[in-house]
SELUM-617156 format. One record per atom (N, C-alpha, C): x, y, z. Coordinates in steps of 0.02 Angstrom, whole numbers, padded with zeros to 5 digits, always signed. Each point is the difference from the previous one (the first is absolute). Layout:
N
XYZ;...
END
This chain:
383
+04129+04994+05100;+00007-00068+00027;+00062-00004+00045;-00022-00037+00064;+00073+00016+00050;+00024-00067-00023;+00087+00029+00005;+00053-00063+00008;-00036-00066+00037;+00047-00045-00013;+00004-00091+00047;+00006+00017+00054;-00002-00011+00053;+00035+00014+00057;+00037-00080+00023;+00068+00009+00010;+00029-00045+00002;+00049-00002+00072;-00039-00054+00038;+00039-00002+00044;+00052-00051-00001;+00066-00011+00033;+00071-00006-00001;+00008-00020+00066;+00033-00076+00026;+00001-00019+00045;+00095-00013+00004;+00032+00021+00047;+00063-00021+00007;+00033+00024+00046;+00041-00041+00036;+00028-00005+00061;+00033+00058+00014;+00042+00030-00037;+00035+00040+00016;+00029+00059-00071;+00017+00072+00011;+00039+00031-00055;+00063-00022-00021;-00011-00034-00069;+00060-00024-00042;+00024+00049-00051;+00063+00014-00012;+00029+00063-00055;-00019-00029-00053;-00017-00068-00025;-00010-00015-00068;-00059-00001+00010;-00069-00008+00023;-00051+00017-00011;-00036+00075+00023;+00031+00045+00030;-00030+00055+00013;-00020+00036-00087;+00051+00010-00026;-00016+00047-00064;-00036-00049-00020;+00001-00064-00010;-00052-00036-00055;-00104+00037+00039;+00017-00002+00067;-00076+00026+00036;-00010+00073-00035;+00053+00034-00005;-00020+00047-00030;-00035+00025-00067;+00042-00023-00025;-00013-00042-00084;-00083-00010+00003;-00001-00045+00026;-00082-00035+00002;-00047+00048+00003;-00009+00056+00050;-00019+00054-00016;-00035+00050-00051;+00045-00041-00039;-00034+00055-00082;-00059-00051-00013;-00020-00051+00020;-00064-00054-00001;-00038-00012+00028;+00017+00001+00075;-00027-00011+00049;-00001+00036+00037;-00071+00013+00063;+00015+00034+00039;+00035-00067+00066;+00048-00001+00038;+00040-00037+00029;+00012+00019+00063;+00003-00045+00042;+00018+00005+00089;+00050-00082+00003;+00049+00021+00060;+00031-00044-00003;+00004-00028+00085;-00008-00076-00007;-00015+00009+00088;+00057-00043+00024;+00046+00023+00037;+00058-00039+00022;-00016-00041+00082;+00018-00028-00026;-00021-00083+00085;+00061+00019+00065;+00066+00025-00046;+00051-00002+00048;+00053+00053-00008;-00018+00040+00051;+00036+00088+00006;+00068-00014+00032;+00059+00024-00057;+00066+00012+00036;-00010+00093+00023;+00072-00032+00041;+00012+00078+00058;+00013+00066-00078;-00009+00036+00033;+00026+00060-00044;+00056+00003-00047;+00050-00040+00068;+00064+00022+00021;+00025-00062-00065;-00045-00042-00005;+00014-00065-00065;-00005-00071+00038;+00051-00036-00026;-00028-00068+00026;+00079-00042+00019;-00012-00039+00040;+00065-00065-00011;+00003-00056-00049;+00029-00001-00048;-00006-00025-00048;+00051-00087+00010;-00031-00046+00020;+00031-00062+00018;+00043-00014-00041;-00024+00006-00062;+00060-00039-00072;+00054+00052+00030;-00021+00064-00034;+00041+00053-00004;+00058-00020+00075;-00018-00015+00030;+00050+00012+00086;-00003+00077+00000;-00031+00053-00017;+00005+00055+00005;-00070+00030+00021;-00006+00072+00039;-00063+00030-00005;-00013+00044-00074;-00047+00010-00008;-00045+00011-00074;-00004+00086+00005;+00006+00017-00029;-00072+00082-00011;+00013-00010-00075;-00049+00020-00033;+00017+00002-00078;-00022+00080-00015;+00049+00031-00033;+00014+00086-00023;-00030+00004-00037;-00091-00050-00006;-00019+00058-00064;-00074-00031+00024;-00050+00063-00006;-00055-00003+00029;-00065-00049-00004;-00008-00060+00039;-00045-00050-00004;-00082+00036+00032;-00024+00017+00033;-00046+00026+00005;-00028+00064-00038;+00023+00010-00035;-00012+00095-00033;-00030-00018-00058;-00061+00032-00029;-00042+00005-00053;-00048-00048-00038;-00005-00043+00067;-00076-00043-00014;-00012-00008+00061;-00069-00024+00017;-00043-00021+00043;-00001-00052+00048;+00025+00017+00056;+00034-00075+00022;-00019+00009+00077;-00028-00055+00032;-00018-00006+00099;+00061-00046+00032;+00013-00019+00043;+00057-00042+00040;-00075-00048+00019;-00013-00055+00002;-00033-00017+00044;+00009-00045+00054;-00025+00028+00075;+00033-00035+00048;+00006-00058-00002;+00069-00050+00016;+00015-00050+00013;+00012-00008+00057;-00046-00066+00030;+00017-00022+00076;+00039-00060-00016;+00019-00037-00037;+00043-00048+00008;+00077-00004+00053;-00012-00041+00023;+00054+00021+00051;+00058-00036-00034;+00035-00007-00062;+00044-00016-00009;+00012+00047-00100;-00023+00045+00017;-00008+00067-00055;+00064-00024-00055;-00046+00001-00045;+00079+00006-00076;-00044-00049-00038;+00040+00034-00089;-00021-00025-00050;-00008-00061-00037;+00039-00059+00022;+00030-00051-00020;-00029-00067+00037;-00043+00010+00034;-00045-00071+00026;-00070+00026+00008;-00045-00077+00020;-00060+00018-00020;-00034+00030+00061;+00036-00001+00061;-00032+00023+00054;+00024+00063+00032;+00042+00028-00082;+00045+00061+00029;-00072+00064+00004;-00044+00002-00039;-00064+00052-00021;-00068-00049+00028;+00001+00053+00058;-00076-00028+00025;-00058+00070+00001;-00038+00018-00049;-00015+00063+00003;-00079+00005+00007;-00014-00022+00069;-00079+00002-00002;-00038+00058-00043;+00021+00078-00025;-00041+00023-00014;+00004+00012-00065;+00028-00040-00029;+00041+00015-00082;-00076-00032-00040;-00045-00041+00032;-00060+00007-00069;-00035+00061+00000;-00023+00012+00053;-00050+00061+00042;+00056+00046-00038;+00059+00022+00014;+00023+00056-00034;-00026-00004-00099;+00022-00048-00019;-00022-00014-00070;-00041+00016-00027;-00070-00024+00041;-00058+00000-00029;-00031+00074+00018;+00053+00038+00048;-00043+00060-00007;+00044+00057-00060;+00044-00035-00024;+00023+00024-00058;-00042-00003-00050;-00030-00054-00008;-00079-00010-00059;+00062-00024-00068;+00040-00050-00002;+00018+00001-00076;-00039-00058-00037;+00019+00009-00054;-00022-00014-00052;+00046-00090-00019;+00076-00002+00024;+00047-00052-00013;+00039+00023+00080;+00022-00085-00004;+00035+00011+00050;+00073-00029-00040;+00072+00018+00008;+00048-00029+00001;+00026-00018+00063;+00031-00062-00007;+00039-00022+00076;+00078-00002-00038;+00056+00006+00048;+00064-00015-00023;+00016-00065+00041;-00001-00074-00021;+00004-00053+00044;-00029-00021+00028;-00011-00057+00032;-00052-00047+00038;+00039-00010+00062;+00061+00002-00005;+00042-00021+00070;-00008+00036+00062;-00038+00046+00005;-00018+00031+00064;-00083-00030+00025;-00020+00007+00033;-00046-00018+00046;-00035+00045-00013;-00016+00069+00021;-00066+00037-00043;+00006+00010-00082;+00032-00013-00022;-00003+00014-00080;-00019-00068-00023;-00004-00062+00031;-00040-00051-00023;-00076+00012+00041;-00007+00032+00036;-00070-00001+00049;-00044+00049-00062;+00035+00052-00020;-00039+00040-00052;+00009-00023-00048;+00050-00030-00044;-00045-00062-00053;-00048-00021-00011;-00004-00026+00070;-00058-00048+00030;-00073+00024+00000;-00005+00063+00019;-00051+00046+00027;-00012+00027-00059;+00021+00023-00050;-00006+00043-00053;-00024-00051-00043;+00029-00060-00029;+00002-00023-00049;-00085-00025-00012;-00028+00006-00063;-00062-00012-00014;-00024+00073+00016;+00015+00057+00029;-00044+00052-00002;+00028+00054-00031;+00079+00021-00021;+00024+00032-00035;+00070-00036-00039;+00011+00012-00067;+00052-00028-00043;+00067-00001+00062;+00031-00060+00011;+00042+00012+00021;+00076-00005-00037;+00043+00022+00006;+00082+00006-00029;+00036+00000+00040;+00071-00045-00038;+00030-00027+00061;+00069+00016-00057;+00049+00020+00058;+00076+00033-00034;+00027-00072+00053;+00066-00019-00039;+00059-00023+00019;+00047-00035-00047;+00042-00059+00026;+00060+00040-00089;+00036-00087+00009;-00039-00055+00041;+00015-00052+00019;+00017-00032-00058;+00052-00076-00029;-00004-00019-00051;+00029-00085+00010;-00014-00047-00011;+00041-00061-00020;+00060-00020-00010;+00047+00064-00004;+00053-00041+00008;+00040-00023+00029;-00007+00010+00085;-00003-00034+00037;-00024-00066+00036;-00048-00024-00034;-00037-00056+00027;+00022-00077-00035;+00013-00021+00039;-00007-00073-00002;-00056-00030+00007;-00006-00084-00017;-00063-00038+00032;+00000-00031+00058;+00030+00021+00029;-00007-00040+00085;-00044+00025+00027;-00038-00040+00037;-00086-00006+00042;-00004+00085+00021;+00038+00035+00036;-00010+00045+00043;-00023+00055-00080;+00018-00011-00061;-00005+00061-00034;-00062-00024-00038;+00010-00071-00005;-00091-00009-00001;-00071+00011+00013;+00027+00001+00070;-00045+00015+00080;-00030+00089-00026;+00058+00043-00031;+00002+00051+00004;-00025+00026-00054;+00011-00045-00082;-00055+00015-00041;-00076-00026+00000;-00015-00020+00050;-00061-00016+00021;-00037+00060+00039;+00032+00008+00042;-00013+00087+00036;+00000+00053-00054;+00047-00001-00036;-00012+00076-00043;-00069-00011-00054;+00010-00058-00008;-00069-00016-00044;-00068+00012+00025;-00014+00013+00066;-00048+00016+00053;+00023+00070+00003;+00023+00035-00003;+00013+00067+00021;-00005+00046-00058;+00024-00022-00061;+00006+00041-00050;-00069-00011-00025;-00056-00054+00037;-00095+00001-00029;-00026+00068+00025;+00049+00040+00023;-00027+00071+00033;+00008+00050-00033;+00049-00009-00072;+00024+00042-00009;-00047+00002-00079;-00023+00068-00001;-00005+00000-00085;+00025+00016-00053;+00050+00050+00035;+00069+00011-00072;+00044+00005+00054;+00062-00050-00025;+00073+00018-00005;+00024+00051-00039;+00049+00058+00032;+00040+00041-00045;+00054-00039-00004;+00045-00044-00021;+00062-00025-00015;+00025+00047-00049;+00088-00013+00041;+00035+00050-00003;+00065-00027-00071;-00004-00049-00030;+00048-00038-00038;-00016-00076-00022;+00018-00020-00050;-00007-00065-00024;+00009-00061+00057;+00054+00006+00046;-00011-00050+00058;-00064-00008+00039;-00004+00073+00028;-00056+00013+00050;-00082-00018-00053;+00014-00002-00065;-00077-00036-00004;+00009-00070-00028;+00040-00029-00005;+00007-00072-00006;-00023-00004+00073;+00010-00004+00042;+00003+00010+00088;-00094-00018-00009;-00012+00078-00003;-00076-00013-00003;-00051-00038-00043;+00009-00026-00049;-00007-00045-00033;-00009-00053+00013;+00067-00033+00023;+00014-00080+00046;-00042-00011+00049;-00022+00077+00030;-00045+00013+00070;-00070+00027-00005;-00009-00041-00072;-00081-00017-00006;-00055+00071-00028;+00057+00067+00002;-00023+00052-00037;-00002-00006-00083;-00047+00023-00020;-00016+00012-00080;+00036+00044-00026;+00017+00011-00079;+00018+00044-00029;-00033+00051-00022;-00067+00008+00039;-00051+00068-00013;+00027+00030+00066;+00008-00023+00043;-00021+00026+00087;+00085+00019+00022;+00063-00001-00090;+00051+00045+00016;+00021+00052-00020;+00019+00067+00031;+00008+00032-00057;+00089+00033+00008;+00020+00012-00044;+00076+00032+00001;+00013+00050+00031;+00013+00020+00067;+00023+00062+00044;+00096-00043-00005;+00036+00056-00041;+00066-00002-00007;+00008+00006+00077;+00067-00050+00036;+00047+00019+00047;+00040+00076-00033;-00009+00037+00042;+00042+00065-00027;-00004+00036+00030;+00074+00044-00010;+00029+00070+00051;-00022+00068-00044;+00005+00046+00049;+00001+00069-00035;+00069+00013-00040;-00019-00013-00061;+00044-00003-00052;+00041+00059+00009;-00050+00074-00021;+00035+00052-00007;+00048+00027+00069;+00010-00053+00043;+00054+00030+00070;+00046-00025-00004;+00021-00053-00068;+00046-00033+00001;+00032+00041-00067;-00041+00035-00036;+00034+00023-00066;+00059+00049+00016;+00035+00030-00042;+00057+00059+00018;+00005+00050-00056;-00091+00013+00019;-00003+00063-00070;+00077+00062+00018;+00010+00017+00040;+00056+00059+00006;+00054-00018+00000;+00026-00087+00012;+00077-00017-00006;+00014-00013+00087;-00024+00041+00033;+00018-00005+00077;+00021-00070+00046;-00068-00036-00036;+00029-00069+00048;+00053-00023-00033;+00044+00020-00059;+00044-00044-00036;+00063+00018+00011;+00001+00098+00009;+00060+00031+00035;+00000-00041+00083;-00025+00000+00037;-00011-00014+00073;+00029-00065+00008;-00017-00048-00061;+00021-00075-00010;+00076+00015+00005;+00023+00051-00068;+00063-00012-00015;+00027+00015+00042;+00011+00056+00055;+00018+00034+00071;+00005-00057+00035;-00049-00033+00019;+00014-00057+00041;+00034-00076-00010;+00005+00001-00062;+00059-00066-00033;+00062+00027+00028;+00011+00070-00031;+00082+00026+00017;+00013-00021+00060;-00075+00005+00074;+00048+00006+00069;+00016-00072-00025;-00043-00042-00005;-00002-00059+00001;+00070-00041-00015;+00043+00048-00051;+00062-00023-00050;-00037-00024-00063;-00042-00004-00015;-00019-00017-00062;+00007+00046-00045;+00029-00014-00066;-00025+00032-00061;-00023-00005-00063;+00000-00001-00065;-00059-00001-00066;+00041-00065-00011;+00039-00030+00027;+00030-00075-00038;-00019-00045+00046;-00037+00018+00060;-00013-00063+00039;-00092-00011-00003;+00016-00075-00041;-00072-00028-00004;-00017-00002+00075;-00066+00020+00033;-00027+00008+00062;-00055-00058+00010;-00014-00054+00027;-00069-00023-00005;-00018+00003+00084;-00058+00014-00004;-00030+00025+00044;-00067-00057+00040;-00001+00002+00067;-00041-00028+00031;-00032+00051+00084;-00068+00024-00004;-00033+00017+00041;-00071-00013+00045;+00013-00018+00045;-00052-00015+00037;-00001-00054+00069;-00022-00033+00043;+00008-00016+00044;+00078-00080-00005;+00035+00017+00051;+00053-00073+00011;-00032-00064+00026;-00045-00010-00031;-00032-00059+00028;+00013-00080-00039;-00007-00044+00047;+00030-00062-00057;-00060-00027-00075;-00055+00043+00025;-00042-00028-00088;+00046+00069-00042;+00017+00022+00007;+00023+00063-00062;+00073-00050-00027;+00018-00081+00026;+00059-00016-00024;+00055+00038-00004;+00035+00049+00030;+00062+00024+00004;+00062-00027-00004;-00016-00058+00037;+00069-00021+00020;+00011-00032-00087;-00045-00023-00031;-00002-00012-00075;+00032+00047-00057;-00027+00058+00023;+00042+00053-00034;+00046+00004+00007;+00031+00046+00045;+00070+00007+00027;+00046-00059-00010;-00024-00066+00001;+00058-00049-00013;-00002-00020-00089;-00042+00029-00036;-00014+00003-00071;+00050+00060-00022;-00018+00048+00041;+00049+00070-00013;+00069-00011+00010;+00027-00022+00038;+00075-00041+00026;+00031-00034-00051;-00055-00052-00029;+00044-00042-00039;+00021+00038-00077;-00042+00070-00024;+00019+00045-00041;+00090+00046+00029;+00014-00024-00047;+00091+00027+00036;-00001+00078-00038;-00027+00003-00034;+00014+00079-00029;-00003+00061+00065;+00054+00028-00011;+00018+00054+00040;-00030+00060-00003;-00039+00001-00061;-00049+00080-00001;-00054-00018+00006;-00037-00063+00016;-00066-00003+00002;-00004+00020+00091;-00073+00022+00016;-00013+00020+00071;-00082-00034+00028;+00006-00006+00053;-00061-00031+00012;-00019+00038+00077;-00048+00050-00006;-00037+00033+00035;-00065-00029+00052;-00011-00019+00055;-00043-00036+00037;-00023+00047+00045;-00044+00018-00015;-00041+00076+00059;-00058-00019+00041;-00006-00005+00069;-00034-00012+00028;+00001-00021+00076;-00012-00052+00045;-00021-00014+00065;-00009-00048+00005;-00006-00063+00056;-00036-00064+00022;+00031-00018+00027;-00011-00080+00010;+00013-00040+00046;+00065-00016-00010;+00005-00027-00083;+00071-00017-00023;+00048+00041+00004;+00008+00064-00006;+00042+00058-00015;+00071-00028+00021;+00009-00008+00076;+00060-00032+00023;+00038-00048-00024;-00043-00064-00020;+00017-00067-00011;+00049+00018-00095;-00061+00046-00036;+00002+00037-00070;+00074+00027-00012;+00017+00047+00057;+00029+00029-00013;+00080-00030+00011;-00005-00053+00054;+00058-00049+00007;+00019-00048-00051;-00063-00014-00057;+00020-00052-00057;+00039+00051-00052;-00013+00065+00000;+00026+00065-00036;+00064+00037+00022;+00029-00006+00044;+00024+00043+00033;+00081-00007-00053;+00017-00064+00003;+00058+00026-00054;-00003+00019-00068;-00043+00007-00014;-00018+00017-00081;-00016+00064-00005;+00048+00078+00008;-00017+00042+00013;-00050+00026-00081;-00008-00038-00031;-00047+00023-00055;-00075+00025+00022;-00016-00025+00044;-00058-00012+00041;-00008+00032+00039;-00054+00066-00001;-00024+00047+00036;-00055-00027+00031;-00017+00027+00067;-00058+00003+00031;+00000+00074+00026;-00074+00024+00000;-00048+00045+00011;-00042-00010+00054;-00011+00038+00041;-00063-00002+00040;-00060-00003-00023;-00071+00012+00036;-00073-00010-00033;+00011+00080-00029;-00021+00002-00059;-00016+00090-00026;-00081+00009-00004;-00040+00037+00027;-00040+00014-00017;-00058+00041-00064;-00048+00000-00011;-00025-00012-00069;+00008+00070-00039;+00012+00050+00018;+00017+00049-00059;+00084-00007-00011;+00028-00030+00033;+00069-00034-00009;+00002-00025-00060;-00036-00048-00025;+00006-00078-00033;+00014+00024-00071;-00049+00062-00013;+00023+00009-00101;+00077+00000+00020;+00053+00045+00041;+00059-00005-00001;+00040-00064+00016;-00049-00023+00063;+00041-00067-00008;+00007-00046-00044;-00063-00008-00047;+00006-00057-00077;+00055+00027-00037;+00015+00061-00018;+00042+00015-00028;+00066-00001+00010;+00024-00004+00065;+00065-00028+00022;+00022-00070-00038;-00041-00062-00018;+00008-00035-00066;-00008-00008-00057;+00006-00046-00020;-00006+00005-00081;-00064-00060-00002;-00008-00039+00039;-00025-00074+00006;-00039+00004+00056;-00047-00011+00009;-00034-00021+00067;-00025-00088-00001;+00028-00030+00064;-00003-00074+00004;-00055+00005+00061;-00050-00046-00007;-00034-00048+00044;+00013-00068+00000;+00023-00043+00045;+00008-00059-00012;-00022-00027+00036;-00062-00001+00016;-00046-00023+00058;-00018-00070-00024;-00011-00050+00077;-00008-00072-00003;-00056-00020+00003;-00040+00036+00048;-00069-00009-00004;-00039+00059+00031;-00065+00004-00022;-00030+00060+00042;-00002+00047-00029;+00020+00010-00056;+00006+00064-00050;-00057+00012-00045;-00088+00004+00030;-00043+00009-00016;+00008+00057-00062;+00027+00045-00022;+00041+00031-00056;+00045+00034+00008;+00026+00059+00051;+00044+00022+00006;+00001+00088-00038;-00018+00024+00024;-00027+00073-00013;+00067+00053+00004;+00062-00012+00010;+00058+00009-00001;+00036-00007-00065;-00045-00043-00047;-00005-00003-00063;-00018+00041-00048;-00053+00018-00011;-00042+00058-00004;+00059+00050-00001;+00016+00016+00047;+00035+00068+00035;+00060+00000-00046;+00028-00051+00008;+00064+00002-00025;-00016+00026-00089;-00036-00037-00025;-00044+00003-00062;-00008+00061-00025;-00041+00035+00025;-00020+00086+00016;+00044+00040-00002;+00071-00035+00028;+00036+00047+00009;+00074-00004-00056;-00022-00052-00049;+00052-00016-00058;+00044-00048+00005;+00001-00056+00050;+00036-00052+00010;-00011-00077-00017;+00057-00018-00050;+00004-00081-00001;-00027-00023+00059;-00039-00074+00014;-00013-00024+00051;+00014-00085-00020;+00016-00029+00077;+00030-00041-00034;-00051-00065+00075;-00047-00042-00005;-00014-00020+00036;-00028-00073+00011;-00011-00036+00062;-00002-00070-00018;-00084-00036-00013;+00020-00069-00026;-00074-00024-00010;-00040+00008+00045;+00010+00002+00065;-00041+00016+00060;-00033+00063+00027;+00025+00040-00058;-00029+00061+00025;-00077+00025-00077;-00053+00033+00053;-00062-00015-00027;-00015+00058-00078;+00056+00035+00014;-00020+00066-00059;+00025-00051-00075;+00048-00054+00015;+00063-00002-00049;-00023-00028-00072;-00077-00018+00021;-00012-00030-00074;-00027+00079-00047;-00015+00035+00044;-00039+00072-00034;+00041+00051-00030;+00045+00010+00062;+00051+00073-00032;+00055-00028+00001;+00032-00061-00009;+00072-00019-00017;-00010-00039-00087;+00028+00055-00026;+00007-00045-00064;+00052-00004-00016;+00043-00077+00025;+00063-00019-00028;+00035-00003-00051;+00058+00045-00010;+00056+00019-00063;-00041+00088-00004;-00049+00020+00038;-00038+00041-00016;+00013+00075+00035;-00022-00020+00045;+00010+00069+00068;+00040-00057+00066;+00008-00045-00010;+00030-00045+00050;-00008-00074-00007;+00009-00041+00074;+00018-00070-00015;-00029-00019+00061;-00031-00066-00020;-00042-00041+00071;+00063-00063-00011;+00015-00033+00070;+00034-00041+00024;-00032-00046+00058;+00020-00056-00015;-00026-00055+00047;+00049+00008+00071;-00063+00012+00045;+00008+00010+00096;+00057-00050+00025;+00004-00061-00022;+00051-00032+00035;+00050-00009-00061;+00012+00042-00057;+00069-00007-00032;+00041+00037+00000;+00068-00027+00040;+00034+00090-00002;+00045+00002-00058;+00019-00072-00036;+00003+00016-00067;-00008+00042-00039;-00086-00003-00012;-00044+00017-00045;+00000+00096+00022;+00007+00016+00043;+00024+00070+00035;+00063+00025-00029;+00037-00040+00029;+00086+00029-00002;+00001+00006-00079;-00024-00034-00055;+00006+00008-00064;-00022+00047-00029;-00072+00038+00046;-00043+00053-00023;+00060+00054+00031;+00016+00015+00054;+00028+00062+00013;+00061+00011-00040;+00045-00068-00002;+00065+00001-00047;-00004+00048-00074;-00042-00069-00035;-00015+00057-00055;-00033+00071-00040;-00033+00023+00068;-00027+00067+00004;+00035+00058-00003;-00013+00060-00054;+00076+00039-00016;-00063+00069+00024;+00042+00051+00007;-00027+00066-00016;-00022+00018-00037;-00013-00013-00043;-00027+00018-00067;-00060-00058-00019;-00005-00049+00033;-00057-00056+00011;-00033+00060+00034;+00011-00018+00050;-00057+00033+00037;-00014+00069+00025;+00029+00049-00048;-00022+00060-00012;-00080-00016-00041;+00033-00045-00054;-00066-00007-00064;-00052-00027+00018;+00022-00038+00055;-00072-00070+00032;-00030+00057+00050;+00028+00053+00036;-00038+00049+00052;-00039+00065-00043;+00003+00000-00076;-00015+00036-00046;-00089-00038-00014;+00027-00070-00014;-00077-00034-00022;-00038-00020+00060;+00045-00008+00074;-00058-00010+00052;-00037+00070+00007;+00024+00065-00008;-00050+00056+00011;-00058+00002-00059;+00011-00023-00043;-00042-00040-00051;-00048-00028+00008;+00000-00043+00027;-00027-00080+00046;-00031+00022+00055;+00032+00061+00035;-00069+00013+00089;-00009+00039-00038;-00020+00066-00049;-00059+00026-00003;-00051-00037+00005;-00025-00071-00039;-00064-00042-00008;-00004+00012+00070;+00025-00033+00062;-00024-00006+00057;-00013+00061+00043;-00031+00021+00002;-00027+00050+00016;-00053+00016+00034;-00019+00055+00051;-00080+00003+00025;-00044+00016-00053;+00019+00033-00028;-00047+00012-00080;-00033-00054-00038;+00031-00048+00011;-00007-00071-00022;-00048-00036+00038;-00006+00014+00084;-00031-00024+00029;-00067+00028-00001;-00005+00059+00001;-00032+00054+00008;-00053-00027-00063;+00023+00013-00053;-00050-00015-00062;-00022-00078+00001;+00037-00038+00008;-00045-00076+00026;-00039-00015+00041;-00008+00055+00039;-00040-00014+00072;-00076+00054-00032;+00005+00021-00038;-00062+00038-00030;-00041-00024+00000;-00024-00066-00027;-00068-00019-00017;-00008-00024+00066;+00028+00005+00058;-00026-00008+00065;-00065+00065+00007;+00003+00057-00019;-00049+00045+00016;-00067-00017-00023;-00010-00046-00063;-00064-00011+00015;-00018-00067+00029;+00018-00004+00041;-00018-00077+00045;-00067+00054+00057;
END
């Protein structure tokens, strides 16, 4: 009896979903059809203010076409960025069995919704959630649209307790969801040989750091939803002289960031590090903070940090925090506009806290896992 054949619709190669395509594999036979081809050479990354290549292989060991895009205004992030006249015709001569789409926000990945739906199961990935929304008309307007869009869909994979409240509110059933964990390749974050932990300690020393300075750590784009300027002025009002606060990354803010910081030499900044970097970079703290305001559909930087043995410490706004933050536990959720409610969490956080809390989050991401996903998505084969 041959495999599912499962075709895979998405804009572009992402480092957090390539190994999960792989993964799938042991189930399915799988092709993956991308709407919107970056250069070789990588991409310009807007948040970032930086150009992109990512050091670890997105095309290598599954089944995957570019398909031409004529859109004359190319990229992932609007609906008229993917115009791909031949992306059904490519599909259907794939012959699958399911289609997955990643998102509706592009223009051919709602056209093949459209086209597919009623003649093969369709599945739909994305990681959207409520806690952002208010009731003013325009978000009304907008659960009225998803309620029309998601009649296309026959299973949601939701990725966390937010993301299916989300689908729920949006008129999906609790048959038509099934649990695909948000999750990283665990084992690239582990340090079976010690290496990423010597490499850590090497790089505190240039840093001036040593085993008495609590480190808390923040990575990923300088943009104003990641709330920075929240942190850093939370971190300030902590007067202790051995605590350190690590900020690694790129954006728009960086400048503005680095001027609210500049006399507080406690406060390191880092450039963007790229992804076989990152087990070493989590480990440069003791703490990893997200303190994002809005827009933090979950935050997969979480995960990572998780994987890799670290307290995490993050706010109500961010989408993982009801799943893998268990407060007094492996870390602490804090309310987005209190810097109070912050400055009290970092104050009383010791070394020895959050050695023990980065002990039970590696605890806590095994559950999340592709394995996890992998075995929930089973009784898809006899559809």
């Amino acid at each position: 009896m041959r495999n599912k054949r499962l075709a895979i619709i998405h804009t572009h190669p992402v480092q957090y979903n390539v190994p999960w395509f792989i993964r799938l594999q042991e189930k399915f036979d799988i092709k993956v059809f991308y709407t919107w081809r970056q250069t070789h050479k990588g991409y310009w990354d807007k948040k970032f203010g930086r150009f992109v290549k990512w050091d670890i292989p997105l095309t290598e060991g599954y089944e995957h076409e570019f398909v031409k895009n004529i859109s004359p205004w190319p990229g992932p992030n609007t609906l008229w960025g993917t115009i791909n006249p031949q992306l059904i015709h490519k599909i259907k001569a794939f012959r699958p069995d399911l289609l997955l789409v990643y998102g509706w926000k592009n223009l051919s990945h709602l056209h093949a919704m459209q086209y597919f739906h009623g003649k093969i199961p369709v599945l739909f990935r994305g990681d959207s959630t409520m806690l952002d929304t208010t009731q003013n008309i325009k978000d009304q307007i907008r659960s009225r649209l998803l309620r029309k869009i998601y009649k296309l869909v026959d299973y949601a994979l939701y990725v966390g307790s937010e993301n299916k409240k989300y689908y729920l509110v949006h008129g999906m059933q609790e048959s038509q969801l099934i649990f695909v964990p948000h999750a990283v390749n665990n084992e690239h974050f582990s340090d079976l040989d010690g290496s990423f932990s010597r490499n850590a300690r090497q790089w505190r020393k240039e840093l001036g750091l040593d085993d008495k300075n609590l480190t808390f750590l923040y990575a990923g784009k300088f943009e104003p939803k990641k709330n920075l300027r929240l942190l850093i002025t939370a971190f300030m009002r902590d007067n202790d002289p051995s605590h350190r606060l690590i900020l690694v990354g790129n954006g728009q803010q960086e400048q503005e960031l680095k001027n609210l910081a500049y006399r507080d030499k406690r406060i390191i900044f880092l450039a963007f590090q790229n992804q076989k970097k990152m087990p070493v970079v989590y480990r440069l703290g003791h703490v990893l903070v997200l303190p994002s305001a809005w827009g933090e559909t979950w935050g997969l930087v979480v995960n990572e940090a998780m994987a890799s043995g670290r307290a995490v410490i993050v706010s109500n706004r961010v989408g993982c925090a009801s799943d893998l933050v268990h407060p007094r536990d492996n870390g602490y959720i804090f309310n987005h506009k209190n810097i109070l409610d912050l400055s009290y969490i970092l104050e009383k956080t010791t070394i020895e806290k959050a050695e023990k809390m980065g002990l039970k989050s590696l605890e806590i991401i095994k559950h999340w896992s592709y394995d996890t996903g992998l075995e929930n998505m089973s009784h898809l084969l006899s559809l």
